[in-house]
N, C-alpha and C positions, 0 to 999 in steps of 0.2 A: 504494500500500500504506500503510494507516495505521500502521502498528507503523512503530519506529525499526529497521531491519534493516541490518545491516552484517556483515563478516567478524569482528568480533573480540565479536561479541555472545553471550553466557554464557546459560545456564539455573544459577542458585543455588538452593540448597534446604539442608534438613539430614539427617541421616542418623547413628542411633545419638549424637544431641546434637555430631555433628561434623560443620561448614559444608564443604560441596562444589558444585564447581562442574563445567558438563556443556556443551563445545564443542558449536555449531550446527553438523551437517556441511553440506560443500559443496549450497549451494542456486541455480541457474538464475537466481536472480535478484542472483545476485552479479556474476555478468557481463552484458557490454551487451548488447543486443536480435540481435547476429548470435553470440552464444557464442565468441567470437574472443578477447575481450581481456576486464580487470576492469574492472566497474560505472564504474569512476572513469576509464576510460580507457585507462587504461596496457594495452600491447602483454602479453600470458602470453609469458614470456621463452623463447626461441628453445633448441634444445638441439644438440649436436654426436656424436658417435659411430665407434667405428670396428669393425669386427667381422672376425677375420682369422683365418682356417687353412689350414693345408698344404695344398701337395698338391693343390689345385685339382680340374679337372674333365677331362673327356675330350671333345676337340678334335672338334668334330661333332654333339655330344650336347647339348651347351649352347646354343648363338648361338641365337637366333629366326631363322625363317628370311625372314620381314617385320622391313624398315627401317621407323624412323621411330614415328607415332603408331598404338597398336590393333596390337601385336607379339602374336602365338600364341608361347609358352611351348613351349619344345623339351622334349626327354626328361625331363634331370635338372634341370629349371625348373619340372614341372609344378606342386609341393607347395606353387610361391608365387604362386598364380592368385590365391587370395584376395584379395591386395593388387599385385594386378599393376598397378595406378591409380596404385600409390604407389612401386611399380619402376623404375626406370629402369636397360638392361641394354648395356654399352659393349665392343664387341669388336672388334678386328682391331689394338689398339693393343699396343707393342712396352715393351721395357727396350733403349738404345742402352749397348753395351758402351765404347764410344769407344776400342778398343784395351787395355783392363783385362781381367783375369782374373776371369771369373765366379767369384761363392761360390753355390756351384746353390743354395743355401737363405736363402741372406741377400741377394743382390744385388734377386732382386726384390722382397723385402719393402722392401728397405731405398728403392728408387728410387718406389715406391708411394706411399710414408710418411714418405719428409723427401726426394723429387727428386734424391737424391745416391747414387754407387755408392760402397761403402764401398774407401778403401783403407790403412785401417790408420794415416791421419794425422786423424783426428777425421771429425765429421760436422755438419750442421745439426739443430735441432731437428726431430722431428717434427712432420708436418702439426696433429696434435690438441694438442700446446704450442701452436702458433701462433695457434691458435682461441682455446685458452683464454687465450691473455693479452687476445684481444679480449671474448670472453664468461663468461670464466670466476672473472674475478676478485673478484666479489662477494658469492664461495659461498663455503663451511665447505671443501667440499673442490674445489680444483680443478681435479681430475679423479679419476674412480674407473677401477681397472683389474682385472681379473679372469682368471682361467683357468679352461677345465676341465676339462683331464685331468690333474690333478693338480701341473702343472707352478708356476714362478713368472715363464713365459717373456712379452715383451713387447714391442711396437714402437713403445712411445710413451717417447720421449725428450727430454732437455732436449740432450744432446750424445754421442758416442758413448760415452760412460763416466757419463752422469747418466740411467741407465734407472730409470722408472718399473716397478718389480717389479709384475705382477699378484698377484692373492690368488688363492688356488685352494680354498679353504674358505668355503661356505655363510654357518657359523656365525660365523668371526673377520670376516667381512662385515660380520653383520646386528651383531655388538657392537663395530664399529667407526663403525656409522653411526647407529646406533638403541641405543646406549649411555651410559652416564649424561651424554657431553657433549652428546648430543643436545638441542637447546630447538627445542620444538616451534613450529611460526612462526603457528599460530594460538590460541598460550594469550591468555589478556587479559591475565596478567602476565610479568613478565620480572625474572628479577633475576642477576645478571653472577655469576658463579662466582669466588669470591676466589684460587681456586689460579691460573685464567686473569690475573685483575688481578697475580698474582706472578711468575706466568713471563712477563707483557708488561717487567714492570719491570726483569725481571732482562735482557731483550734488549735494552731500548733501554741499560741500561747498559752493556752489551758492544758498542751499536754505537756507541758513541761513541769507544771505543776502535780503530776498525779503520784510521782512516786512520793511527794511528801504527802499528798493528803493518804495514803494506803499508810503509811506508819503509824503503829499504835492501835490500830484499828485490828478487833476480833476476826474470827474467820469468816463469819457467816459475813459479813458487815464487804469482807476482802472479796468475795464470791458473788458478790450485788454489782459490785463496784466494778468488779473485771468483765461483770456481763454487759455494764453499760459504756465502760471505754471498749468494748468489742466494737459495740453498735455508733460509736464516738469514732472509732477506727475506717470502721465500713462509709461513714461521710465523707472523712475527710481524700480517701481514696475517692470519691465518687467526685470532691469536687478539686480533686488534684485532677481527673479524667478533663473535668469541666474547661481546667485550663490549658489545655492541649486540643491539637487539633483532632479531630478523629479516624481512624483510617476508614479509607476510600469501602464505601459497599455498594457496586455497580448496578444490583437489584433493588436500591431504596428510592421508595416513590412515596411520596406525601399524600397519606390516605384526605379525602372527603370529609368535612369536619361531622360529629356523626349526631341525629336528632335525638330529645331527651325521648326516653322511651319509659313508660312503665313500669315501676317495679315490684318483681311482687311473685309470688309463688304461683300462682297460676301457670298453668304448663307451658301455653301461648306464648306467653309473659317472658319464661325462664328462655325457649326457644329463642325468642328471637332475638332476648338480651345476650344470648350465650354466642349468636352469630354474630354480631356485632362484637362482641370479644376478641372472637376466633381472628375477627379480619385485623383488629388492630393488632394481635399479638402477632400476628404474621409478617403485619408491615413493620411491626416492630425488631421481631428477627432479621426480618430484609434489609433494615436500615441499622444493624447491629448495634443496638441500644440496649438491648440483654441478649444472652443465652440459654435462659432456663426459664421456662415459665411451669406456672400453675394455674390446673383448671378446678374450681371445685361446680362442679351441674348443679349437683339437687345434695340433701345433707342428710341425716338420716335420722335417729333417735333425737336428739337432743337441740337437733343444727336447724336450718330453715328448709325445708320441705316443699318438692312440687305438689300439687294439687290438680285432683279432676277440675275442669271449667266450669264455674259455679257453684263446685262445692267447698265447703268446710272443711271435709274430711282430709287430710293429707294423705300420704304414699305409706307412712309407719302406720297409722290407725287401719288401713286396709290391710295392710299383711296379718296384723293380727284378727281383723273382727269379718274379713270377708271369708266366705265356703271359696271351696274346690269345686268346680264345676263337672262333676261324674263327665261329660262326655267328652270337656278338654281335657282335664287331667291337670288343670290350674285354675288359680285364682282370675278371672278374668279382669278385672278395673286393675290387678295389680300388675299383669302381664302387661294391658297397654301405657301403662305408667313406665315400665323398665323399657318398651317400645323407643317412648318418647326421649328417654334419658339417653340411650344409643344414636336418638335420632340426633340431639347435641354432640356427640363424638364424630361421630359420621359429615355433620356439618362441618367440624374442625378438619376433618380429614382431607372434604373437599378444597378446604380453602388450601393446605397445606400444599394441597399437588397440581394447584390451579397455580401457585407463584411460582413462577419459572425462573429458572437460575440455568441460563443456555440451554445444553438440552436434557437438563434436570429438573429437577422442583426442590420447595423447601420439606417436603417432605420427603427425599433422599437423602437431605441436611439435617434430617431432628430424627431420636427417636423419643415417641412418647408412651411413657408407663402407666397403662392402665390397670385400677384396682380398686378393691369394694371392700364393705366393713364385711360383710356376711357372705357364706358359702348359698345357706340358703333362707333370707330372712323370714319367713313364716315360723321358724325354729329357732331363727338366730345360732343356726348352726358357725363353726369354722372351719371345718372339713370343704373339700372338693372348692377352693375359693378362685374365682372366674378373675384370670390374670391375664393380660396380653401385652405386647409391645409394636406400635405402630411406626413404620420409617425405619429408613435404610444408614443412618447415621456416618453418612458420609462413606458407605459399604465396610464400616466395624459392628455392622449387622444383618444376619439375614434376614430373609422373610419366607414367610410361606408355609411354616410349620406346625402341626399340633405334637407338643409334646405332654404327655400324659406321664408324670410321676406321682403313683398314687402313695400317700400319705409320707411323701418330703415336705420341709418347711417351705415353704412360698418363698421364702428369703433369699432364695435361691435366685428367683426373677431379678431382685432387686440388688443380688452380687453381682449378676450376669451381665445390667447393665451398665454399675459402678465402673466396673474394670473396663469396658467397651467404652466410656468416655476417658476415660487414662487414670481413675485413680489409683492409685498406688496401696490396692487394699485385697487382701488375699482370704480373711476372711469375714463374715456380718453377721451381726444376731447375737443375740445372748441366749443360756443356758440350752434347749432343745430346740430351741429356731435359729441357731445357731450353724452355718452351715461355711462351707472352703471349697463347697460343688459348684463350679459355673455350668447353666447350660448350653453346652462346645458347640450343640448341632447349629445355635444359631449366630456363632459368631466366627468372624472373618478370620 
């Protein structure tokens, strides 16, 4: 190509006697000859995710009934044929109580998503902290997390008391990400926002004071104090990021600012707030402003709840007070509730492999960890717990597979795909969910 062509290359002109300038969109020939990585080499950075709702599925209805590679799609799996390449669908794996008292709603979120059963004396970080401190750290945010049924419920944590709150609004999203601290990573200029150069200054002179205010001070007192210079740390990194220019992401386009929408439990409601998510966390990966997000759908015992349209009743009150219907062989109003909740995955899925990154999508870039509190909630079982991974993660994952490990700890999913983003951890879980098995079939 004769022209000088690069990512940060301008069209200037003028316009009513005033100089404007007009970004090249993303061009094919920015990246290398297989569409994988940029021109220059460098790997399109890897992404992370997690996507979580109540309530689960009906015990029968889900599992493929082919092991292995080239699995047929059961009942309530059919609507993710699409990307069934890029599925991978894990069953018969357990939560070990080890002698502890179930929380029917928390214990198997919680043994899914930081390997530990909760009991009321702390916990470990969540699996998607652990990612981001290996992928995460060189984004504006990072991690994003969302809900959508109105709730602010979440299971991405730094410890059992430093939760990562979801947003449950569209709009405080898109002016949270795409809001005046936004800098765009492909303008050709860049210039550091002087409130950011003030509130760096004003941290580092606070942290020069911390080791004298920790002296003298008890343990418990030492343990408060470190969790909150963590979260003092993670700032000032974000607005060290602030003061730098950002590097080049040839797929970022400045989403459509988005309408206020409804919020609220109602299925409709959760639906469409949950695609309005999808797109901004997409454009958000595009425009490499994080690398890990979190989805929470619908919540379950304790959290905010889809609901039939019109009614009162939520998705927990039905599992327990509705019959089995002799001729389906399930609960019906709760069946189409678990419908509707897949139908927000599925939407994510779409968006994911609708953004094209030459002749990839971002959802060859992310893989996302899907996972429920219940095996089977009518029982509030933890047995046989409906586990999947969606995306090809940059190909340090496969797709395509049902594996069936009956009664391994589920934590297995979630080593599987630690080590497949690079962390440096060999084995996860405590006492009998405790596990050092990755599973091989589905990684690169």
């Amino acid at each position: 190509m004769s022209m000088n062509m690069n990512r940060r290359r301008v069209l200037r002109g003028m316009m009513n006697g005033a100089a404007v300038t007009v970004g090249i969109p993303f061009l094919d020939c920015f990246l290398d000859s297989n569409g994988t990585a940029l021109a220059s080499g460098q790997e399109l950075p890897v992404a992370f995710g997690t996507w979580v709702q109540g309530l689960g599925f009906n015990p029968g209805f889900w599992e493929p009934k082919v092991l292995g590679k080239g699995y047929t799609n059961n009942t309530q799996f059919e609507m993710l044929n699409p990307w069934k390449d890029k599925i991978n669908i894990f069953s018969g794996m357990k939560v070990f109580l080890d002698g502890k008292s179930a929380s029917p709603h928390n214990t198997g979120y919680q043994v899914c998503s930081m390997g530990d059963i909760p009991d009321g004396k702390g916990s470990p970080p969540s699996l998607d902290n652990i990612i981001a401190d290996t992928i995460g750290t060189r984004t504006r945010f990072r991690s994003l997390e969302v809900s959508a049924d109105g709730g602010t419920s979440s299971w991405s944590r730094r410890s059992a008391t430093a939760i990562n709150a979801s947003e449950p609004s569209p709009v405080a999203l898109y002016k949270r990400i795409f809001g005046p601290e936004f800098k765009d990573p492909n303008s050709a200029t860049f210039e550091p926002d002087p409130q950011d150069m003030a509130r760096k200054s004003v941290l580092s002179y606070v942290g020069e004071q911390r080791e004298d205010l920790l002296k003298g001070l008890g343990a418990a007192d030492k343990a408060r104090l470190d969790e909150y210079f963590t979260a003092v740390r993670g700032l000032e990194n974000q607005l060290d990021l602030q003061l730098q220019k950002p590097a080049s992401m040839p797929n970022c386009k400045m989403p459509t600012p988005v309408e206020e929408a409804r919020l609220g439990a109602d299925v409709n409601d959760a639906l469409a707030n949950g695609k309005l998510h999808s797109q901004l966390l997409a454009h958000a990966l595009a425009c490499g402003q994080t690398r890990v997000i979190n989805v929470a759908f619908s919540g379950s015992g304790g959290g905010a709840l889809i609901r039939l349209p019109g009614s009162t009743q939520n998705f927990h009150q039905w599992t327990h007070e509705e019959g089995i219907d002799p001729k389906l062989g399930y609960q019906p109003n709760c069946t189409w509730l678990m419908g509707k909740c897949l139908e927000g995955f599925r939407d994510m899925l779409a968006i994911l492999e609708s953004t094209k990154e030459g002749d990839h999508t971002l959802l060859d870039r992310i893989v996302l960890y899907y996972f429920t509190d219940n095996g089977y909630a009518r029982l509030h079982t933890l047995d046989n717990m409906p586990t999947m991974t969606a995306g090809l993660a940059n190909g340090r994952i496969k797709g395509g597979f049902h594996i069936a490990d009956q009664g391994a700890p589920v934590t297995r999913v979630g080593l599987t795909v630690m080590q497949a983003m690079g962390v440096p951890m060999n084995t996860w879980g405590t006492l009998s969910n405790q596990t050092g098995k990755t599973i091989t079939e589905i990684t690169a």
